[in-house]
N, C-alpha and C positions, 0 to 999 in steps of 0.2 A: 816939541823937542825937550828931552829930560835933561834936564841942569844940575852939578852937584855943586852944594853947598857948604861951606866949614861950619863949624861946633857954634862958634862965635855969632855966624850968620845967623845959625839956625837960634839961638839964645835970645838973638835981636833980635828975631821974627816972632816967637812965642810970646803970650802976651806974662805977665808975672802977677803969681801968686803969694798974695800975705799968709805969715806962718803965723794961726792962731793958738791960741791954749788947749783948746778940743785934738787939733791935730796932734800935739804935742803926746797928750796923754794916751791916745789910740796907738799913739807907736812906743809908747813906754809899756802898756799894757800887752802889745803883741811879741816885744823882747820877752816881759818876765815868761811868758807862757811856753815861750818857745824852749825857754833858757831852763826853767820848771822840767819838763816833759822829756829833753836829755839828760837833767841829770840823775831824776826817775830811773832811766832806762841804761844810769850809769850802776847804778845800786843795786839793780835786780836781773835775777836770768830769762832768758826766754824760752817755756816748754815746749818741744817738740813732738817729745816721744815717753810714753809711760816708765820707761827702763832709766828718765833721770830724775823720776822720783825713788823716794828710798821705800821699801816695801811695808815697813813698818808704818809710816806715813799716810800708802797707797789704803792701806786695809784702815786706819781711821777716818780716811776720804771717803770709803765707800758707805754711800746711804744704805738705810732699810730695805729690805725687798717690798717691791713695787703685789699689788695687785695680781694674784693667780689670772690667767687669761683662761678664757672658754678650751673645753676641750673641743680638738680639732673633729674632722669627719673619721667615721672609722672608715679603714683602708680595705682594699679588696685581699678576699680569704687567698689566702697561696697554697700551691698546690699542694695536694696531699702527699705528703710522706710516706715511705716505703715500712709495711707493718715488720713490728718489731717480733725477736725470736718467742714462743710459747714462757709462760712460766711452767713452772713444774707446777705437778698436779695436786690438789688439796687432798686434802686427806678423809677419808672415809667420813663418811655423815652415820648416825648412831642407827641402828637398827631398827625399824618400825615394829608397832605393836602386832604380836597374832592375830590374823582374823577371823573371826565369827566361824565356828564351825557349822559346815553345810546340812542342809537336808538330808534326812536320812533317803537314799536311796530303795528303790522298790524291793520286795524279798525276790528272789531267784527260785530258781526251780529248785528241789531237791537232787542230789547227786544220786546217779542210779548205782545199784549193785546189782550184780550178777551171782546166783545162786548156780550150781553144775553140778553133777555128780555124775557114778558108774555103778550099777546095777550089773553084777557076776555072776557068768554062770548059772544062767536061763534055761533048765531044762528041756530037753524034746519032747514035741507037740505031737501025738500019733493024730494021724488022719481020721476027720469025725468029730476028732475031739479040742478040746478046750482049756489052755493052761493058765490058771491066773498065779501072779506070785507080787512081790513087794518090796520094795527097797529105800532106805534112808530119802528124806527132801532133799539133802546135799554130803556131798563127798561121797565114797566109795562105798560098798558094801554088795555083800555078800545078798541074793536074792532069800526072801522070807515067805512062806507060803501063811503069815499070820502079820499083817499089819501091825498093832501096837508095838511088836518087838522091833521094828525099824523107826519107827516115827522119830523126827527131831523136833524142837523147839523154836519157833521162832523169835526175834528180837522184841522188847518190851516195849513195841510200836508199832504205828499200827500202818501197813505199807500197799502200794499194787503191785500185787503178781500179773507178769504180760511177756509176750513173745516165747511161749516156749517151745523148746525144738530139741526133736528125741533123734540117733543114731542107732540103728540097730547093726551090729558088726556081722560079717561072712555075707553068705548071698541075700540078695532081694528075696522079695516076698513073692511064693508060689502064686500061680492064677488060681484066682477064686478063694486065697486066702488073706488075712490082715492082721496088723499086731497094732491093737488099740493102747494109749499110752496117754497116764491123765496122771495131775496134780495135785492131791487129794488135801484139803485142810479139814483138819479134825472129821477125818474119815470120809467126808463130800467132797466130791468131783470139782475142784477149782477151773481149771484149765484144761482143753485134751484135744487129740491130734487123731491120727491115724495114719497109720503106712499101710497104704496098699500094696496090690500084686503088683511085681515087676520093681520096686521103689524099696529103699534102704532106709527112709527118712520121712520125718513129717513136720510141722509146727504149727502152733495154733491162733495163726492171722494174726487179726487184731482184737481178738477178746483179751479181756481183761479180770480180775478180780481183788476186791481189798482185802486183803489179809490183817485179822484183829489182832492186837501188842498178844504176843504170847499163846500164840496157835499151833497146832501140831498138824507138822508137815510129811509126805510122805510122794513116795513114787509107785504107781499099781501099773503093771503091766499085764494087757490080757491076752492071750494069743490064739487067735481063733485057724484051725485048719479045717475047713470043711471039705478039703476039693485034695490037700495032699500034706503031705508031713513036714515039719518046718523043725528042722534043726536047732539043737542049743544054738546059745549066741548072747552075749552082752550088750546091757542097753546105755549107751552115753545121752546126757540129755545136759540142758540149761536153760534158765529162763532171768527173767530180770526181775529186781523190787525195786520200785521207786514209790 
């Protein structure tokens, strides 16, 4: 059973403690400190918060910069951006140099001319008989029963005479008769044809002949009627030089 007891009891009960010099100074020692350490904390403020120091203070507080640190990982690429509008265009680059002129190219053919004329006024052939007469190498004229008086001149080069083809004007050629028609250089037979009976016209295939730079040229027409009489008539003719 719990009993209470007075102050006094309890004083007589406990046994007593001498008060040495060692005690004495342990509790002089733990006043000053105490008594020290308030009035320390009577003299001085206590910081909370950077905003009650003064700024001017704050910046000779702060130390030196510390050590650069490692650069970190590089970061993933982000997405690509939408391309931006054209610039304008630069301006012309200088002109390059000519180059090399080429191969000459193969020579070509020679350009053809055509030589033509007309032979007037071909007298009438009596039957039996045999009419020759003569007319200019080209353009018109008058029929000549003397070659040299019609002859022309040719070019002072030297060319082929080929395809030539003679017209004889009014009817075709009686049966059994013919009008021989040749291209004479320098008085020989170059080229010749023949219109037969029933036919108006002749030309002389594909022979050919070179005619020398400055040859004389002419038209002989012979008119043979053996069978019946062949009418005046004019002879148209043409051939080529190339």
């Amino acid at each position: 059973m719990f009993r209470w007891h007075s102050a006094d009891q309890l004083s007589n009960s406990l046994p007593r403690r001498r008060v040495s010099y060692a005690n004495i100074v342990s509790t002089l020692a733990l006043v000053l400190v105490i008594g020290g350490g308030t009035a320390y904390a009577a003299r001085h403020y206590l910081i909370s918060s950077l905003s009650q120091i003064k700024p001017s203070v704050r910046k000779e507080l702060r130390g030196s910069a510390g050590v650069r640190g490692k650069a970190g990982a590089v970061g993933a690429a982000g997405i690509q951006g939408a391309a931006g509008a054209g610039g304008p265009a630069g301006a012309s680059g200088a002109g390059g140099q000519p180059g090399g002129a080429g191969a000459t190219g193969a020579t070509g053919s020679s350009a053809a001319s055509v030589l033509s004329g007309r032979v007037t006024t071909i007298p009438l052939t009596a039957i039996t008989t045999q009419t020759t007469v003569f007319g200019a190498g080209s353009g018109t004229s008058l029929f000549n029963v003397t070659e040299s008086s019609v002859q022309t001149l040719s070019a002072n080069a030297t060319f082929t005479a080929q395809d030539l083809i003679a017209d004889k004007t009014g009817a075709a050629v009686p049966a059994g008769d013919q009008i021989i028609v040749d291209l004479d250089v320098n008085g020989s037979v170059a080229l010749s044809c023949g219109i037969q009976a029933g036919q108006t016209s002749c030309n002389s295939n594909t022979a050919t002949f070179s005619v020398a730079a400055g040859s004389e040229l002419s038209i002989k027409v012979i008119v043979q009627a053996p069978s019946a009489l062949i009418a005046g008539f004019d002879l148209l003719f043409g051939y080529q030089a190339t």
